[in-house]
Steps between C-alpha positions, in 0.01 A plus 500: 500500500422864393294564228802731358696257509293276313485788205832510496548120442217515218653834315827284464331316286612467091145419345590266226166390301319140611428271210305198692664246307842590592628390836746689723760224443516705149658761704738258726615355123522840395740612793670164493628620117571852602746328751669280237557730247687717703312671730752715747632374793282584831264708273141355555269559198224359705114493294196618765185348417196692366269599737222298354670162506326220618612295804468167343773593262748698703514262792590191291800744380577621878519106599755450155703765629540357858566187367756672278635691784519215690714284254827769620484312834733187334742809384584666797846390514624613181335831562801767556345682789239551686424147590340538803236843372418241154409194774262737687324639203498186375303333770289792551388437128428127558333548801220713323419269304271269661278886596506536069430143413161499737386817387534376135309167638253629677393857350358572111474863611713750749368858547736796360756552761569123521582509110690838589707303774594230240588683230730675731625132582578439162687764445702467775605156478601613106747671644621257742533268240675737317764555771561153559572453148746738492668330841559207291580653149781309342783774485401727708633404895744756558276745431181345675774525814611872494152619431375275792422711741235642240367169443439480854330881475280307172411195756375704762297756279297163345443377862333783610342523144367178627386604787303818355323236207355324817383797689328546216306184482114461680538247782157588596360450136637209378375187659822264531623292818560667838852245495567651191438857537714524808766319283470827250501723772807370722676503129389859500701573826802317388522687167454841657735411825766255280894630494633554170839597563827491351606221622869489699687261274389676220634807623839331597510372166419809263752669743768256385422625144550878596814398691630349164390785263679742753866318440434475164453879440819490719663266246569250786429159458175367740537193663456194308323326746238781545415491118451119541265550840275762252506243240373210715241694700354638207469111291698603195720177442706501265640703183206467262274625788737796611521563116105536463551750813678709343291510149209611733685778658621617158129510341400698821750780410369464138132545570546791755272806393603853568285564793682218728749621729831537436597292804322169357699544234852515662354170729431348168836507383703481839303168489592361150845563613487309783302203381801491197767488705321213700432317151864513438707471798257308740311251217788274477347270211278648202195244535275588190444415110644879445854435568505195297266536155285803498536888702161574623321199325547682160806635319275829422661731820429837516815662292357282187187609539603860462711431237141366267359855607783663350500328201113506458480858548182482681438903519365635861165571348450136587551591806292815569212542675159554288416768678819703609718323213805576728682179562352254808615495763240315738285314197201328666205273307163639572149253409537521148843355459637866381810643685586848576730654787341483822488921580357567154196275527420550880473911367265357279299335759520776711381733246151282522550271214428149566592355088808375398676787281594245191150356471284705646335213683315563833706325785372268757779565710780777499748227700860532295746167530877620429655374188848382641606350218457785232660735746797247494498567127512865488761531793725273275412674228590856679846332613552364161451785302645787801160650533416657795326241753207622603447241832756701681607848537927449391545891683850365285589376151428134471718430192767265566702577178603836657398471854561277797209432648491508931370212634155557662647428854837477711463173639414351107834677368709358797374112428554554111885669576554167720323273222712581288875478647334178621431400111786624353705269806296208365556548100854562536641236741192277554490152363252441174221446679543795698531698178194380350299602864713839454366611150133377589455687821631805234238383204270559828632829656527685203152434345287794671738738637668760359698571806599082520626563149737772549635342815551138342704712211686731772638229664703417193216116420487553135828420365429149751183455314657521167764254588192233593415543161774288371366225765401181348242449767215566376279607810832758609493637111152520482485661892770760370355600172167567667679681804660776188211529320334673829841684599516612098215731610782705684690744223833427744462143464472527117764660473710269724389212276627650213848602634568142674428345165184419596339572123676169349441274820102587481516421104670219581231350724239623241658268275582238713339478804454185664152528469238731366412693795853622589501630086118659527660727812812552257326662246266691744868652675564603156157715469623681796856570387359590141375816545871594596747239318285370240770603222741323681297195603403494098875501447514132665467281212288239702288741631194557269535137323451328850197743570357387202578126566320586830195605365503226257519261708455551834241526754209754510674700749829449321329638193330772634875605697649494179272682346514779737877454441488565155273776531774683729765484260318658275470792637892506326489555129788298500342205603212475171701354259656263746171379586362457154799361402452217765175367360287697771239622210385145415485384830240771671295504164497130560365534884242737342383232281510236696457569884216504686698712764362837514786630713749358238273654234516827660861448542593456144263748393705751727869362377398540091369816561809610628653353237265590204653913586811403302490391133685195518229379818242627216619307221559151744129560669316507117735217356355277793152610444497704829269748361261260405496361837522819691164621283323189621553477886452924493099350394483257775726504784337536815856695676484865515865528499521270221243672305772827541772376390336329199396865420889626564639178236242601250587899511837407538489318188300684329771808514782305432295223200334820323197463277609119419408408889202776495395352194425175705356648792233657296376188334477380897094548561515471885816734536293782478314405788741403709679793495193762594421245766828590660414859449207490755644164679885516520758682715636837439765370312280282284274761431813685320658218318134390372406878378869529317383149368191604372649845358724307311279273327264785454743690292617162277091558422507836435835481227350158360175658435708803327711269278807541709724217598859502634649187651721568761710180457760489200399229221803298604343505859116415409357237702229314442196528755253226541 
């Protein structure tokens, strides 16, 4: 081998510091958690080792990773493609490792490029094990199968990756059987020489896909017995399994940055559609927990989870990078645990400096691991609050109150168009059962896309959904209550529910579901139809009491749903005194008291605020000894969010209690302090509502200290103030 060649090999190489007490399997753990917490599919965030590593610590890694490797051999069959390419590389692995395990036996000491060749080893069979991780990831099949002709691409390239590690590596220098040697170098041959192709059934297979795709765009039915061939050669088997599919595909589309192609994109979502329409037309039988108790393991889906970001008002700051403070849109971790958006600190790198920017600490490494899940949060939060997304360039409004959003590919809108004549079919003449399948496979369609949402409402599903309502099934109510809380995201469909009579079937579930979680997706319905009808849904004389019952006595999520509920109808003057009149007051100054919840803290905090602008929401909040309690958790609670709308209650009060609340919020001694900590500490908003704060109490000094004192509250009104 060239001695340019073996340059080029040894410039590849990431030089990550050597700590003799720290094996290489460090690194293999290290890459084993990058993979599990949601490393990308195919991507291959492989770790070289240093170039001063010894070689009785990174060949007793190598061997683990063969051994790992080899374990995929038992899993062939449930691998999606590729088959035979995964059996080749396979074997090549395990055939190595008799060549590793004497060297490690037989040799304390290698010269340089025999380190060199096994450090390029390692990092090859990383990657390996990387891809056949991702051949066998749990949701994840389809996809494995159209992009298998680049898997085959990824199988060759580590083959001759192979190959070029052993080129590298001293025959002549390293004293080790003649059997064996010729072993390693027939192994060499094979890796070099071996076909990695995309293999023919593959290629028949993925073909079958395109061939379905095309007479969807066409609006045409495919053949059922081609879906079914797909299914089966791929290994999903049955509806839970087609299900997970589909969530994979979705999260795909989700995480895409704004430098992937288009194209991926459009595959992405031609693919969900297809892989839906399997789930419901081809999975005869829904085979999983979800159908039955719980919708992915937890009743916490997506829409509620947006609905607690509304109602906590987390501000973008939280979600701005340190260094640009524009919004994330690619946050990654670096070594310090800080996060920052992935262009903004590799400018910072490339600029020459090597600390982090929060801490100034010198970094060992500059390597950057992408944090998935708070870029989950801040695209919920963007779709939540109709911010402008930054993963994805719109080129088009993205507001589905005044805009109907395109789908992001032909093929996905002609599935959904069929989906849902197929649905509506099913809810209007099928038999119960069939009903209940009907609004789940709409609970699931309409939970990510915008374009699903508009569809299911276009084809006229809504007023079907509402009649379910009055079902005293519980898994069919429950099933169609969560299936209009994610179409109530569409302005059409809200309006639909509230000509069809849909307001007083909704309240009537809040009141009387047949069991909690069909009321918790009531009241969250009602969030979404607030903004627009909340006079009128404040006009239904059940409405607020059986919120309030809710968050009495229901569930956490059923308490934090009716919070947010509450906190919607508020936005309606109307709708104070009807809360206060039904006993809210005493019931959230009782959760601040007593809960240990900080999200129901936060909560209640934001609901009395509200309240606390109005008089009669004054006079309730001080006769419970809200202002008390609001002083108190302002000193210690540990939510940021919280800590704000504490600040908002107390200002709020302050403006509408005069000098007989300021009075009692001078006496406070740790007020003081908490509200200058929010100067420096707090959001923009904070910031404002603590330096009104403090102006206020500043000036009840100023006319106290001049002899001046008018209460703002009528004698008849006073109230006493602990």
């Amino acid at each position: 081998m060239s001695q340019t060649r073996r340059d080029e090999i040894q410039s590849k190489q990431i030089k990550i510091p050597y700590y003799p007490n720290t094996k290489v399997n460090a690194n293999l753990s290290m890459i084993r958690n990058i993979s599990q917490s949601g490393r990308r599919i195919l991507t291959f965030p492989a770790v070289h080792p240093c170039e001063s590593i010894a070689p009785s610590t990174l060949l007793p890694s190598l061997i683990t990773l063969c051994k790992a490797i080899s374990s995929f051999q038992h899993r062939l069959s449930c691998f999606p493609c590729n088959k035979r390419n995964a059996r080749n590389a396979i074997r090549l692995t395990h055939l190595l490792q008799p060549f590793l395990h004497e060297i490690r036996d037989c040799h304390s000491g290698l010269p340089d490029p025999a380190t060199l060749s096994l450090s390029e080893l390692h990092l090859t069979f990383q990657k390996l094990l990387f891809l056949l991780e991702d051949l066998s990831r749990e949701g994840a099949k389809l996809y494995i199968l159209m992009e298998s002709d680049r898997v085959a691409t990824q199988f060759r390239v580590i083959s001759r990756s192979i190959a070029t590690a052993l080129d590298v590596f001293p025959f002549g220098s390293v004293e080790i059987s003649e059997e064996t040697k010729e072993h390693a170098l027939l192994l060499n041959v094979q890796a070099r020489k071996g076909r990695f192709e995309f293999e023919e059934e593959d290629k028949r297979v993925v073909m079958s896909v395109v061939s379905s795709l095309t007479r969807f765009e066409n609006q045409v039915p495919p053949d059922e017995g081609d879906l079914r061939w797909v299914i089966e050669y791929i290994g999903v088997k049955g509806w839970n399994e087609c299900n997970k599919e589909v969530k994979f595909l979705e999260g795909e589309i989700g995480f895409k940055g704004s430098d992937e192609k288009r194209n991926k994109v459009t595959l992405l979502s031609s693919l969900v559609g297809f892989m839906s329409y399997c789930r419901c037309l081809v999975m005869e039988v829904v085979d999983c927990e979800e159908s039955n108790k719980k919708i992915e393991g937890r009743r916490e889906n997506r829409i509620e989870s947006e609905i607690d970001l509304s109602l906590s008002c987390l501000n973008p700051d939280d979600f701005r990078c340190p260094i640009s403070l524009e919004l994330m849109s690619d946050p990654v971790t670096i070594e310090t645990g800080h996060t920052y958006d992935r262009s903004s600190i590799l400018k910072w790198f490339r600029s020459g400096n090597l600390t982090c920017p929060n801490t100034a600490k010198r970094l060992i490494t500059t390597e950057m691991v992408p944090n998935l899940v708070l870029r989950k949060l801040i695209q919920q939060y963007c779709y939540a609050n109709d911010i402008s997304i930054p993963f994805v360039d719109l080129g088009r409004r993205n507001r589905e109150g005044t805009t109907r959003v395109e789908p992001e590919s032909v093929a996905a809108e002609g599935a959904m168009r069929m989906l849902a004549s197929f649905l509506k079919g099913k809810i209007e003449n099928g038999s119960g059962e069939e009903m209940n399948r009907g609004a789940l496979e709409i609970r699931l369609i309409s939970k990510t896309s915008v374009f699903n949402r508009s569809c299911l409402v276009e084809a006229g599903l809504v007023p079907l959904l509402l009649r379910l309502l009055s079902s005293m099934d519980s898994l069919t109510q429950e099933n169609a209550a969560a299936a209009l809380l994610n179409l109530s995201k569409c302005a059409k469909s809200r309006s639909v529910m509230v000509e069809k009579r849909g307001l007083e079937l909704i309240v009537g579930v809040l009141k009387k579901g047949v069991k909690m979680e069909a009321r918790q997706h009531a009241a969250a319905v009602l969030f979404y139809l607030s903004a627009e009808y909340g006079n009128l849904i404040g006009k239904e004389a059940e409405a607020i009491p059986a919120l309030i019952r809710l968050i009495k006595d229901g569930s956490y999520r059923s308490k934090k749903n009716g919070l947010v509920a509450i906190f919607g109808l508020l936005k309606h003057a109307e709708n104070h005194r009807r809360v206060i009149e039904g006993g809210a007051v005493p019931l959230l100054v009782g959760i601040l008291k007593g809960s240990e919840n900080e999200d129901l803290i936060t909560d209640s905090l934001a609901v009395l605020a509200t309240l606390a602008e109005k008089r009669e929401g004054m006079f309730a909040i001080i006769e419970e000894e809200g202002l008390h309690v609001a002083v108190e958790i302002l000193s210690c609670s540990s939510s940021r969010v919280g800590r704000e709308h504490c600040v908002g209650l107390l200002l709020s009060l302050s403006l509408n209690g005069g000098e007989e609340v300021v009075g009692y919020l001078v006496k406070s001694p740790s007020l003081m302090g908490s509200l200058y900590s929010q100067l420096s500490e707090g959001t923009s908003r904070a910031r404002k509502k603590a330096s009104a704060l403090i102006r206020i109490l500043h000036d009840f000094y100023e006319r106290r200290s001049s002899g001046f004192k008018i209460s703002l509250i009528p004698q008849e009104q006073f109230i006493h103030v602990r």
